[in-house]
Backbone as XML, in Angstrom:
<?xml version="1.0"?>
<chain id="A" units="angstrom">
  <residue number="1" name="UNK">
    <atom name="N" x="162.723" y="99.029" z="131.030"/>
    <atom name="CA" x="162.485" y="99.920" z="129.936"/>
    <atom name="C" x="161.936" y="101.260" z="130.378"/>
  </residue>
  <residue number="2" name="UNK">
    <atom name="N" x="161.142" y="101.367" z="131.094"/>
    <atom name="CA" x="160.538" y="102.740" z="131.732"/>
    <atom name="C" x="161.699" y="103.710" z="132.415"/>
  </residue>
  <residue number="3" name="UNK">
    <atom name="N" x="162.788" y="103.031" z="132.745"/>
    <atom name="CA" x="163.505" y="103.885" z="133.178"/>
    <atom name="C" x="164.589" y="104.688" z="131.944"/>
  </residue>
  <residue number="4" name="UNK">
    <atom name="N" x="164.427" y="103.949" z="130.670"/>
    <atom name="CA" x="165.235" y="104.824" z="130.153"/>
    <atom name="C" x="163.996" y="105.686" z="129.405"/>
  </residue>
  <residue number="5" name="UNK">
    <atom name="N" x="163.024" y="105.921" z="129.877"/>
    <atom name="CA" x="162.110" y="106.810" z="129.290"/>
    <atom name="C" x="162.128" y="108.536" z="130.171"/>
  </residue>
  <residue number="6" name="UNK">
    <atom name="N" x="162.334" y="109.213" z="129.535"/>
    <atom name="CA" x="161.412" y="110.852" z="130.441"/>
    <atom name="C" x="160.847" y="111.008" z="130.899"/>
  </residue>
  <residue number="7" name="UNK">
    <atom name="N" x="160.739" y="111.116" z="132.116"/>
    <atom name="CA" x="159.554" y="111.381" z="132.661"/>
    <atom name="C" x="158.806" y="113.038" z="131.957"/>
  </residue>
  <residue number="8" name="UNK">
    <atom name="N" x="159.726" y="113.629" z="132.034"/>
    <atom name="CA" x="158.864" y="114.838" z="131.436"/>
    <atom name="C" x="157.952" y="114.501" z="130.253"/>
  </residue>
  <residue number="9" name="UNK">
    <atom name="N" x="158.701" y="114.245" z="129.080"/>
    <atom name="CA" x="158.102" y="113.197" z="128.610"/>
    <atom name="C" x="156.627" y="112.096" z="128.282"/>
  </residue>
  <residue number="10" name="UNK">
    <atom name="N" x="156.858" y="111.476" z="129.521"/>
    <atom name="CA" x="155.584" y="110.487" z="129.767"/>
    <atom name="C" x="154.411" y="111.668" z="130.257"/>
  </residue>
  <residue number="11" name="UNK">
    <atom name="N" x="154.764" y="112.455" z="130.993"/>
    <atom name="CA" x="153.729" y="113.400" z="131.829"/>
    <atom name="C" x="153.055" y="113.918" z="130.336"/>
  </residue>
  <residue number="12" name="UNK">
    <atom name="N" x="153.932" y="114.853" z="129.301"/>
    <atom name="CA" x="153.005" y="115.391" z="128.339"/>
    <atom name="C" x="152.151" y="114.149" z="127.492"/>
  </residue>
  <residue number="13" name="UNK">
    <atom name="N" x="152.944" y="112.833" z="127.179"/>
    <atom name="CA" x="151.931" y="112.236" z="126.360"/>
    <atom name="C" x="150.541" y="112.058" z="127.223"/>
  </residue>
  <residue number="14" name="UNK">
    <atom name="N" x="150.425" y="111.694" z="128.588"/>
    <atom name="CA" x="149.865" y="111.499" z="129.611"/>
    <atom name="C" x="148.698" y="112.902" z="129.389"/>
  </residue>
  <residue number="15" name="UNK">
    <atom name="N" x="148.941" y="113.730" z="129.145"/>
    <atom name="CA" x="148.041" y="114.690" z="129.136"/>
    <atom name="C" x="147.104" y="115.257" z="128.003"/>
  </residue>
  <residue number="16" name="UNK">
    <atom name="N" x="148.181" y="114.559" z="126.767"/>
    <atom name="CA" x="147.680" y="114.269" z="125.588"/>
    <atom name="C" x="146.424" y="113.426" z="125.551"/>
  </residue>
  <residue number="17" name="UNK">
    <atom name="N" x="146.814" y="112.342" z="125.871"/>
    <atom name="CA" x="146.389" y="111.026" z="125.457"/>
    <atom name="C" x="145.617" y="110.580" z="127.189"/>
  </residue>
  <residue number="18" name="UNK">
    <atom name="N" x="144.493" y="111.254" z="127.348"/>
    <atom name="CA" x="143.977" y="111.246" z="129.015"/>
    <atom name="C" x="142.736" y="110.070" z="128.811"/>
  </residue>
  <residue number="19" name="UNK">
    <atom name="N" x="143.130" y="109.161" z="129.955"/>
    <atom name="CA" x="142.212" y="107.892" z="129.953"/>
    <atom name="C" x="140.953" y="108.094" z="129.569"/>
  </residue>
  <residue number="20" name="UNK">
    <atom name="N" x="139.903" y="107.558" z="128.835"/>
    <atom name="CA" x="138.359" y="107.338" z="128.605"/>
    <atom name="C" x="138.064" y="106.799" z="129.224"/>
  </residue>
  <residue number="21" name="UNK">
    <atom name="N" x="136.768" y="107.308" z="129.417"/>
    <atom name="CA" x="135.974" y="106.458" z="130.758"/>
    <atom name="C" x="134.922" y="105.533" z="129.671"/>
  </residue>
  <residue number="22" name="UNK">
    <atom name="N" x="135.009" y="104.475" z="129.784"/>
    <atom name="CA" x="134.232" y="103.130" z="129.084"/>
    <atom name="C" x="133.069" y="103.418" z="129.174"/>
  </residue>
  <residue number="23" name="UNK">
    <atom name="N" x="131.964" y="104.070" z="130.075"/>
    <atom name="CA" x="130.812" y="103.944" z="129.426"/>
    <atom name="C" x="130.492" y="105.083" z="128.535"/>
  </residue>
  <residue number="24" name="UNK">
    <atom name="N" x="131.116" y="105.937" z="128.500"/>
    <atom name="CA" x="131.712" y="107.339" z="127.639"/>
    <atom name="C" x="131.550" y="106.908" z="126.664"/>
  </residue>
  <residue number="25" name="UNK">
    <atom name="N" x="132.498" y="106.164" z="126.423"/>
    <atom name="CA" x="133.015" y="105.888" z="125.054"/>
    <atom name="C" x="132.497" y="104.743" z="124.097"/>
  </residue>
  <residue number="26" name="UNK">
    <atom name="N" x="131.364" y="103.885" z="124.970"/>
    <atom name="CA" x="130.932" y="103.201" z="124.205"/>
    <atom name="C" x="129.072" y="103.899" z="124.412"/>
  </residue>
  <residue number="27" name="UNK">
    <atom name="N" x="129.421" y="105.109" z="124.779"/>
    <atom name="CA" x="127.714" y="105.806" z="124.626"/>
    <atom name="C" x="127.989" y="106.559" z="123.105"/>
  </residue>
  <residue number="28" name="UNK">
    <atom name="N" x="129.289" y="107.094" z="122.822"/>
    <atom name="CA" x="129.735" y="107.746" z="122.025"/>
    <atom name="C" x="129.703" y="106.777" z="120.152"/>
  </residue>
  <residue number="29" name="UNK">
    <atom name="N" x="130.040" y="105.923" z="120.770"/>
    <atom name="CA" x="130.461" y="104.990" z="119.609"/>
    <atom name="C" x="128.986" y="104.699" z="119.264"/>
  </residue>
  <residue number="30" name="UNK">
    <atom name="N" x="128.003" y="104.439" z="120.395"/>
    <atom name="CA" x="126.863" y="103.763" z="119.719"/>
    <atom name="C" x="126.179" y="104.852" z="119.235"/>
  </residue>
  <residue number="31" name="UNK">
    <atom name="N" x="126.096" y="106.280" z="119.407"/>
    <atom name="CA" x="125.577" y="107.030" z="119.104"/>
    <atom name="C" x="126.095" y="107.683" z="117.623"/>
  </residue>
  <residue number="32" name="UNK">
    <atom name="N" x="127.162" y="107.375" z="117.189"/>
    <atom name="CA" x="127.908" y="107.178" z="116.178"/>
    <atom name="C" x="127.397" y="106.128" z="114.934"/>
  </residue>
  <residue number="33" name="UNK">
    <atom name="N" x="127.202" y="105.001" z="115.719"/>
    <atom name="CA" x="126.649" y="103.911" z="114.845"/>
    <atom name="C" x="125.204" y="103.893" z="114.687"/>
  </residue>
  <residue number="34" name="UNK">
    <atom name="N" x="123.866" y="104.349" z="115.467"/>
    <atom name="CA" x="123.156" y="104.905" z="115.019"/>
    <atom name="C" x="122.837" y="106.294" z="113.892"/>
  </residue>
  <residue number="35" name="UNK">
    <atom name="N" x="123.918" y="107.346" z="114.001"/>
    <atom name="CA" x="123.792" y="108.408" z="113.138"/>
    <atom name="C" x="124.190" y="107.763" z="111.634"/>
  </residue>
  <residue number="36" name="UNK">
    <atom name="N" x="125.009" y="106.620" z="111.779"/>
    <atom name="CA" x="125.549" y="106.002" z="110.858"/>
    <atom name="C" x="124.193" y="104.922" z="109.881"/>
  </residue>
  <residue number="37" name="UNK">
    <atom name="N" x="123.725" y="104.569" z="110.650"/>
    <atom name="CA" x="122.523" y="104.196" z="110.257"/>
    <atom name="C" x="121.300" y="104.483" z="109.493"/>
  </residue>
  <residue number="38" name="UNK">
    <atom name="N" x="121.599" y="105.788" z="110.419"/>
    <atom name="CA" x="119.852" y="106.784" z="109.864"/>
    <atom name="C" x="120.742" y="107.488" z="109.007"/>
  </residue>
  <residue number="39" name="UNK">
    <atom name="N" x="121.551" y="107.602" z="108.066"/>
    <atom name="CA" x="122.357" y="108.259" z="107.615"/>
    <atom name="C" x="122.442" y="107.374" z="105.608"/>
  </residue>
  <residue number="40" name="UNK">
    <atom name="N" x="122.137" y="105.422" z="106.493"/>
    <atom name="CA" x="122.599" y="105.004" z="105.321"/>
    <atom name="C" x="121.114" y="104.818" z="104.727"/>
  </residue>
  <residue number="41" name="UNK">
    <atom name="N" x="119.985" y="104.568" z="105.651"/>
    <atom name="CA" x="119.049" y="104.180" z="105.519"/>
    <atom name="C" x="117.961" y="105.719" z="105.023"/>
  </residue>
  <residue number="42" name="UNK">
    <atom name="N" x="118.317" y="106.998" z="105.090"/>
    <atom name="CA" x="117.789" y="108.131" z="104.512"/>
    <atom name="C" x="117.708" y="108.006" z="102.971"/>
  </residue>
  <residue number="43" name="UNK">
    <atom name="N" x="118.569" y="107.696" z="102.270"/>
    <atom name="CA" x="118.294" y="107.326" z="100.964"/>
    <atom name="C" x="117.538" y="106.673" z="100.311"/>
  </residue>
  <residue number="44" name="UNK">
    <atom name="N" x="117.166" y="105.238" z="100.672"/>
    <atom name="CA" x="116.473" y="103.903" z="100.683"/>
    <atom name="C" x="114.932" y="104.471" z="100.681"/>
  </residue>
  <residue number="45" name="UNK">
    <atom name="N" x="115.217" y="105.322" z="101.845"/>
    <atom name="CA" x="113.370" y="105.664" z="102.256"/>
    <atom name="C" x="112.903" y="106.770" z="101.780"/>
  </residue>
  <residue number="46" name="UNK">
    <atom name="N" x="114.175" y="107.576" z="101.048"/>
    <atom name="CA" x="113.481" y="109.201" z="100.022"/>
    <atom name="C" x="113.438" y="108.172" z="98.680"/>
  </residue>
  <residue number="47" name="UNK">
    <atom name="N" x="114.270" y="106.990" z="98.404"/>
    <atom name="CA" x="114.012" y="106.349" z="97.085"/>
    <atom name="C" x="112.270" y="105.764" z="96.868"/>
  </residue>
  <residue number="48" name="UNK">
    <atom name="N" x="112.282" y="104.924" z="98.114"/>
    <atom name="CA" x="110.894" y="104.408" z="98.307"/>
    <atom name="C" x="109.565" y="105.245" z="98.586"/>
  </residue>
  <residue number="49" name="UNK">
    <atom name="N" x="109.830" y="106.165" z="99.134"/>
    <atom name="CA" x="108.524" y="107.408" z="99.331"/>
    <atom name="C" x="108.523" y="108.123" z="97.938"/>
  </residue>
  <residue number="50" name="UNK">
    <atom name="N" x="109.450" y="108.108" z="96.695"/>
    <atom name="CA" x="109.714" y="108.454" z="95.580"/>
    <atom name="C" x="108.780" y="108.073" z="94.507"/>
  </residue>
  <residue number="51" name="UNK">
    <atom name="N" x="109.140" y="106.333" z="94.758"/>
    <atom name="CA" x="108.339" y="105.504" z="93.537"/>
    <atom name="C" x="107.115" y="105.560" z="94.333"/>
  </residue>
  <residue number="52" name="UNK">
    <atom name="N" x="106.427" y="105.270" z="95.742"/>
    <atom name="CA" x="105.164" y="105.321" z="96.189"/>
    <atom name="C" x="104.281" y="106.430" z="95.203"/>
  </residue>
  <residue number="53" name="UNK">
    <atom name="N" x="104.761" y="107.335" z="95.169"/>
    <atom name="CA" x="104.379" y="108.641" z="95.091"/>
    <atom name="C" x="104.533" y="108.808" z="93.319"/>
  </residue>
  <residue number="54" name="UNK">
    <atom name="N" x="105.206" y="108.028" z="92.682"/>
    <atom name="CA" x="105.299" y="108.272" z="91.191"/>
    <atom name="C" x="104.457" y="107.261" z="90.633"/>
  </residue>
  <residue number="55" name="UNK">
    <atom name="N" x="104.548" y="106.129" z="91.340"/>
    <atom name="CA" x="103.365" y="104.977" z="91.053"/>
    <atom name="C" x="102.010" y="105.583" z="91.241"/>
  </residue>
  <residue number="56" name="UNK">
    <atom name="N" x="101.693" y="106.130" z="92.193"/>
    <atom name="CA" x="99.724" y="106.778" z="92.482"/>
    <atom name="C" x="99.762" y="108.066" z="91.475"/>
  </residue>
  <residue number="57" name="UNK">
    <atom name="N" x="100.955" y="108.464" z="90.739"/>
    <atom name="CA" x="100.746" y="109.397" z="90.063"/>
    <atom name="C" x="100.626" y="108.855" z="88.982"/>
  </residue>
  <residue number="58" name="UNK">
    <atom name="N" x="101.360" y="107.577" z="88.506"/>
    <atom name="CA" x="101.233" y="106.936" z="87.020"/>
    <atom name="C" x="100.384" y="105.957" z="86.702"/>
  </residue>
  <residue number="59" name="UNK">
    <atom name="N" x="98.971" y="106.106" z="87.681"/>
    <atom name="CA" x="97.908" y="105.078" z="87.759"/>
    <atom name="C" x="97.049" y="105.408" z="86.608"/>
  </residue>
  <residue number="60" name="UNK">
    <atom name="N" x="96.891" y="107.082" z="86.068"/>
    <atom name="CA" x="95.971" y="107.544" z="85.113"/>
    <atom name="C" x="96.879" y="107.432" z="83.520"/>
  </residue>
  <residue number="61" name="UNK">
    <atom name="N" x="97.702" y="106.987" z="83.780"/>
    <atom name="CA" x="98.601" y="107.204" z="82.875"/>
    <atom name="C" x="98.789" y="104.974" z="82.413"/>
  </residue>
  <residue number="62" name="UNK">
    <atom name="N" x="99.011" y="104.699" z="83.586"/>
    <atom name="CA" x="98.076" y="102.919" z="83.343"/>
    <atom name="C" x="97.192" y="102.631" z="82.568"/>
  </residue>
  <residue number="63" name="UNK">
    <atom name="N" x="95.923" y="103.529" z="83.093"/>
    <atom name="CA" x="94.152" y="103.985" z="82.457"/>
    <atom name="C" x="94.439" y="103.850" z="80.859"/>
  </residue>
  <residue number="64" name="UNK">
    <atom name="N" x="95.223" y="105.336" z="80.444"/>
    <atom name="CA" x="95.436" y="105.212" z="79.283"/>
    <atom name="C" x="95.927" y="104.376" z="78.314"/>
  </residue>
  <residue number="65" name="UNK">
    <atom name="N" x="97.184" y="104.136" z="78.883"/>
    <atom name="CA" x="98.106" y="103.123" z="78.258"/>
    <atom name="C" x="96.647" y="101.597" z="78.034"/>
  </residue>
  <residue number="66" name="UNK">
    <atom name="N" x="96.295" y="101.244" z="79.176"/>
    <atom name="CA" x="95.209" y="100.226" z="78.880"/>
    <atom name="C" x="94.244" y="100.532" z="77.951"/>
  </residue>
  <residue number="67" name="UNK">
    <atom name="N" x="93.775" y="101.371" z="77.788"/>
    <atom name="CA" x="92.701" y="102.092" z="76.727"/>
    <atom name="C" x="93.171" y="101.848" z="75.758"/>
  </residue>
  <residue number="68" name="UNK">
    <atom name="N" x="94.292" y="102.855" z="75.362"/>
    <atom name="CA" x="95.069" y="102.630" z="74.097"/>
    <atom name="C" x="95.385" y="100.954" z="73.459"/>
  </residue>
  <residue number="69" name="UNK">
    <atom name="N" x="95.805" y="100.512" z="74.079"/>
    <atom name="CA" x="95.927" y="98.633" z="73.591"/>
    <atom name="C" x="94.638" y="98.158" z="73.323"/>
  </residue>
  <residue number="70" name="UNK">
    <atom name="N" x="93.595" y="99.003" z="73.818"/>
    <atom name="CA" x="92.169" y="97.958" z="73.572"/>
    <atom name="C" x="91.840" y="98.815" z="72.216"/>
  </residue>
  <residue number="71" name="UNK">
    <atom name="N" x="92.204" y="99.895" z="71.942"/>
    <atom name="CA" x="91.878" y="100.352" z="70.789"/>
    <atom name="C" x="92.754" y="100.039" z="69.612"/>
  </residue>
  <residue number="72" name="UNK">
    <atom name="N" x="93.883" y="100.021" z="69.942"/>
    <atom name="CA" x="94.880" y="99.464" z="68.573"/>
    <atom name="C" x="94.844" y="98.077" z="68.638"/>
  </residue>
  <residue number="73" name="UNK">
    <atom name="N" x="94.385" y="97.259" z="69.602"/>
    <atom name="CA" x="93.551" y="95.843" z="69.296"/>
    <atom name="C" x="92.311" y="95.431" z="69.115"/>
  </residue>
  <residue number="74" name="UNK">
    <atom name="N" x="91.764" y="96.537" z="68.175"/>
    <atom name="CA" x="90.840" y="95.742" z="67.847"/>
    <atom name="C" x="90.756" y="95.307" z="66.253"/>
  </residue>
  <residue number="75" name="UNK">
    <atom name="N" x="89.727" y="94.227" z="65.848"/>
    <atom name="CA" x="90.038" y="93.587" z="64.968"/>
    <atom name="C" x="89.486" y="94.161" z="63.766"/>
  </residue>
  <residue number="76" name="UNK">
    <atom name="N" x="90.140" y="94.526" z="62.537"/>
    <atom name="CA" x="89.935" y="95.213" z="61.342"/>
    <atom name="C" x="88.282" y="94.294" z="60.488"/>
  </residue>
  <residue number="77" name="UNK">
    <atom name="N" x="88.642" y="92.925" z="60.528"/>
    <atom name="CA" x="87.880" y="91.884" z="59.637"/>
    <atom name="C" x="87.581" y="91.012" z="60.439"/>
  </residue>
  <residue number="78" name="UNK">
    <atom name="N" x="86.145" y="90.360" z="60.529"/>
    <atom name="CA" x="85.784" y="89.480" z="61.154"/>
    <atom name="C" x="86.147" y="88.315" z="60.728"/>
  </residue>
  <residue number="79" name="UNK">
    <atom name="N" x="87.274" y="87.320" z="60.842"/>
    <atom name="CA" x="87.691" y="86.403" z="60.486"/>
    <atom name="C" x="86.926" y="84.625" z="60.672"/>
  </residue>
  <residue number="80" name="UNK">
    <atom name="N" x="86.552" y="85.208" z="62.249"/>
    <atom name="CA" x="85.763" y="83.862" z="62.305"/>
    <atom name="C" x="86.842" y="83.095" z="63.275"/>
  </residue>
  <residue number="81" name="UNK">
    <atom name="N" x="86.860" y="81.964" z="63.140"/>
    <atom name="CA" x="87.747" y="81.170" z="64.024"/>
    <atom name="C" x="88.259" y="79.901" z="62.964"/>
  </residue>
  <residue number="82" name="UNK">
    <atom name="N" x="88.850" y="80.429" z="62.056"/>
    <atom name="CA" x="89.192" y="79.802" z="61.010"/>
    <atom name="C" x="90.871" y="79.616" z="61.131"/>
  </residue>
  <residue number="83" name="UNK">
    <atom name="N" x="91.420" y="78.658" z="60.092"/>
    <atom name="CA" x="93.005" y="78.968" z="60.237"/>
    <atom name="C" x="93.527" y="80.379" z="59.617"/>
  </residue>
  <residue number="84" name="UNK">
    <atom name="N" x="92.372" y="81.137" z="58.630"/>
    <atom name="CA" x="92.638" y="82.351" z="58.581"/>
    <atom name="C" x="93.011" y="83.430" z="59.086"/>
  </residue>
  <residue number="85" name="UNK">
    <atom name="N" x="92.396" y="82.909" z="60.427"/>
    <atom name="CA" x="92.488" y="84.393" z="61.325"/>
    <atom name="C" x="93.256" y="84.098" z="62.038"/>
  </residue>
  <residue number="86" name="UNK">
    <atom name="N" x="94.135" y="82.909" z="62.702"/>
    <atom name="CA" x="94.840" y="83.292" z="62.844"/>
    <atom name="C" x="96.563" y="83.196" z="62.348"/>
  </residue>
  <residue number="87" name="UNK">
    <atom name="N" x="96.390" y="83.257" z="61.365"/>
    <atom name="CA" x="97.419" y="83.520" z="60.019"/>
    <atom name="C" x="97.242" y="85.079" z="60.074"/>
  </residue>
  <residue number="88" name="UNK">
    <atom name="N" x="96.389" y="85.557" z="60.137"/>
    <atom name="CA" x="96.127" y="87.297" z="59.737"/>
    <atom name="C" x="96.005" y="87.852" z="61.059"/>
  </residue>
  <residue number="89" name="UNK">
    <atom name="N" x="96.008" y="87.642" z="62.057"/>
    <atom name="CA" x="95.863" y="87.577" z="63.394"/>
    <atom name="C" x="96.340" y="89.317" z="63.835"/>
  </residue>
  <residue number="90" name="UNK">
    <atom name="N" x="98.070" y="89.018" z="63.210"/>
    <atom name="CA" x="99.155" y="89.986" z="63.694"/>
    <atom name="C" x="98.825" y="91.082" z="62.743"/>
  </residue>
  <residue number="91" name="UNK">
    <atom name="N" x="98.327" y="91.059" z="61.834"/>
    <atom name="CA" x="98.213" y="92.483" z="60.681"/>
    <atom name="C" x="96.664" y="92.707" z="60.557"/>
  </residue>
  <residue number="92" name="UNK">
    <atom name="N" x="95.783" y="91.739" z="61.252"/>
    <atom name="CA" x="94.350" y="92.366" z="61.266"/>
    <atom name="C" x="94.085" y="92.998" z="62.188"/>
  </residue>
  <residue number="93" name="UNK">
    <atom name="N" x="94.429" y="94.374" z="62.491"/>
    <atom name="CA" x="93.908" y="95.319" z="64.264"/>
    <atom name="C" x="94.829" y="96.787" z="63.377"/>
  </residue>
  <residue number="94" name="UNK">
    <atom name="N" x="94.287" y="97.605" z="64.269"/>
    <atom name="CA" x="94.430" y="98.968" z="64.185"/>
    <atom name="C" x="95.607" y="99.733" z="64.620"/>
  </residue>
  <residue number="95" name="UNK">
    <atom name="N" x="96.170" y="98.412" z="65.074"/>
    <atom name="CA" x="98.089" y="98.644" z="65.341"/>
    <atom name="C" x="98.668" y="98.464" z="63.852"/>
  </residue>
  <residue number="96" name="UNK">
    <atom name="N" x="98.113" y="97.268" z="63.242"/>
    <atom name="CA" x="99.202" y="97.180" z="62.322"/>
    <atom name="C" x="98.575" y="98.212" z="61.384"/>
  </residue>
  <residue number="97" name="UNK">
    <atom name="N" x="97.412" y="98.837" z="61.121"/>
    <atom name="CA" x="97.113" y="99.794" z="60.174"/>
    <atom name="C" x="97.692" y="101.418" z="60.633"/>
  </residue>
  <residue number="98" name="UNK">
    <atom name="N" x="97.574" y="101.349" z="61.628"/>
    <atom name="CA" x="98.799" y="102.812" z="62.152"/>
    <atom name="C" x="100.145" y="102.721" z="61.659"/>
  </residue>
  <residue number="99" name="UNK">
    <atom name="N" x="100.686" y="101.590" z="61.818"/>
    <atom name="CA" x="102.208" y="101.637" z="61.581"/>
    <atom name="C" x="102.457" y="101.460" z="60.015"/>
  </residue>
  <residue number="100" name="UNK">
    <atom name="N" x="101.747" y="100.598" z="59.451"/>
    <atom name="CA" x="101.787" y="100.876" z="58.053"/>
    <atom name="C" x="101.606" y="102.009" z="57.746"/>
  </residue>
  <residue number="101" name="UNK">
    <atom name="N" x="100.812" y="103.021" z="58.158"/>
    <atom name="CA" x="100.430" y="104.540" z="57.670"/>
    <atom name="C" x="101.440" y="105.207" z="57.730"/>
  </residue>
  <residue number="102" name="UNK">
    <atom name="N" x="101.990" y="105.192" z="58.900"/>
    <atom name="CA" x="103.221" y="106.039" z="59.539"/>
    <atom name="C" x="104.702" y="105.449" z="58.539"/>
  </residue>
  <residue number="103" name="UNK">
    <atom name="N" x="104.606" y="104.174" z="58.139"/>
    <atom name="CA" x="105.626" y="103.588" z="57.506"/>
    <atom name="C" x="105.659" y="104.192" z="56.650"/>
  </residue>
  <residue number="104" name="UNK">
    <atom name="N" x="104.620" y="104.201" z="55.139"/>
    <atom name="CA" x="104.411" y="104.977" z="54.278"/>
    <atom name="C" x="104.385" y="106.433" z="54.469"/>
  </residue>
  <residue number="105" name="UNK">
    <atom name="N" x="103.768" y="107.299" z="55.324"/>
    <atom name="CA" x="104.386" y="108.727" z="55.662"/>
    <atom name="C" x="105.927" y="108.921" z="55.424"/>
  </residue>
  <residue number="106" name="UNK">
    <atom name="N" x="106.812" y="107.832" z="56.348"/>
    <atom name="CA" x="108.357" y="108.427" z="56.606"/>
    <atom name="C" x="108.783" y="107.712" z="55.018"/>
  </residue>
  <residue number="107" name="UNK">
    <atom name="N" x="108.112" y="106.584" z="54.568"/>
    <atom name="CA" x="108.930" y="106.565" z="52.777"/>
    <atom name="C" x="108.581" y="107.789" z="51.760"/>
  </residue>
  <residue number="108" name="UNK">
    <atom name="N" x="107.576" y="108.209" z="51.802"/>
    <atom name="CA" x="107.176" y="109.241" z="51.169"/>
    <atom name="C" x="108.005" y="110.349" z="51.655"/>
  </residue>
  <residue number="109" name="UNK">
    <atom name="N" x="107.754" y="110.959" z="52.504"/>
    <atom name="CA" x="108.432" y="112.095" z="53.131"/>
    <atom name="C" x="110.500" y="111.940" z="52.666"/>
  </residue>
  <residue number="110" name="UNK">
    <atom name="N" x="110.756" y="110.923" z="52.828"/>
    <atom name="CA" x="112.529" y="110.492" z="52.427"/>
    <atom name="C" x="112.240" y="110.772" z="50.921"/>
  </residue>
  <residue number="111" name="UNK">
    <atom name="N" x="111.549" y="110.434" z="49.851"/>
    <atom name="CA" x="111.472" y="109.880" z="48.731"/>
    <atom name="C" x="111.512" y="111.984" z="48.095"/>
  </residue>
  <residue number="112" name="UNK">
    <atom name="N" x="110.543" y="112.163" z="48.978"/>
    <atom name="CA" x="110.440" y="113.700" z="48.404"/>
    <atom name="C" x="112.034" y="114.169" z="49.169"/>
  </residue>
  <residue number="113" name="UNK">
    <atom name="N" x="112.723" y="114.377" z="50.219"/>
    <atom name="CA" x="113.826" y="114.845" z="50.831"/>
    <atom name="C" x="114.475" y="114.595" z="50.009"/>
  </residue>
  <residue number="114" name="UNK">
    <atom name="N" x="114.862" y="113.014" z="49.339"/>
    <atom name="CA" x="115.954" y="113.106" z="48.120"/>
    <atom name="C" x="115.848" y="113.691" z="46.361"/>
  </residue>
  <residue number="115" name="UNK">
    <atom name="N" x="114.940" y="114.410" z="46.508"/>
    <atom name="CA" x="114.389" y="114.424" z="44.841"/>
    <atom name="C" x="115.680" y="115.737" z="44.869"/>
  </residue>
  <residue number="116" name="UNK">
    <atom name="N" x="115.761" y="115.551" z="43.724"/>
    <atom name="CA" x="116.997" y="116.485" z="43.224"/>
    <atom name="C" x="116.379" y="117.451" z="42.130"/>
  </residue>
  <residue number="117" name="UNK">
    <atom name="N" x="115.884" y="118.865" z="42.329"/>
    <atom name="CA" x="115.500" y="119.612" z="41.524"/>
    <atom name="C" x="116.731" y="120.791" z="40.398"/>
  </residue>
  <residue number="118" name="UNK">
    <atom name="N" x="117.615" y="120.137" z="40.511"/>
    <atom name="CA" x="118.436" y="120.942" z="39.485"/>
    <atom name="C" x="118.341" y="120.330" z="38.155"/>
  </residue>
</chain>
């Protein structure tokens, strides 16, 4: 088979296509597969240095949020430890008297939006 080939031919692919030297090419490749690495793993660690950094910022913002629940839980009527209280349990605290307020605000407020003055 080589003889029905060109030599002119073989010489240009030959010059094209010029042998690699193996430790070349596998210094190349690994240096490849490291850039490939620190490349996939850059994301992961701007994600994680992200939340580090949004978590120590949302610690005062925890504070509050905890504050707030101890204040809209607390208890309107001293019930006692009766089956009363806790039957009334869910509507005796300062949550359910906010949202009732606010409930009645947005019916009132609709009730006046639809009045028809003509």
């Amino acid at each position: 088979m080589s003889e029905d080939r060109e030599p002119l031919l073989q010489e240009l692919f030959a010059e094209i296509h010029p042998e690699l030297d193996a430790q070349k090419f596998t210094a190349k490749v690994m240096a490849r597969t490291r850039l490939l690495r620190v490349r996939q793993m850059a994301p992961w660690l701007a994600a994680a240095l992200l939340i580090a950094v949004g978590a120590s910022l949302l610690v005062p913002l925890q504070d509050f949020a905890l504050l707030l629940s101890r204040v809209l839980s607390i208890t309107l009527i001293d019930l006692g430890e009766s089956w009363a209280a806790w039957l009334f349990t869910p509507i005796n605290n300062v949550a359910s008297l906010v949202i009732i307020g606010v409930k009645a605000i947005r019916m009132g407020r609709k009730k006046i939006m639809r009045t028809s003055y003509a």
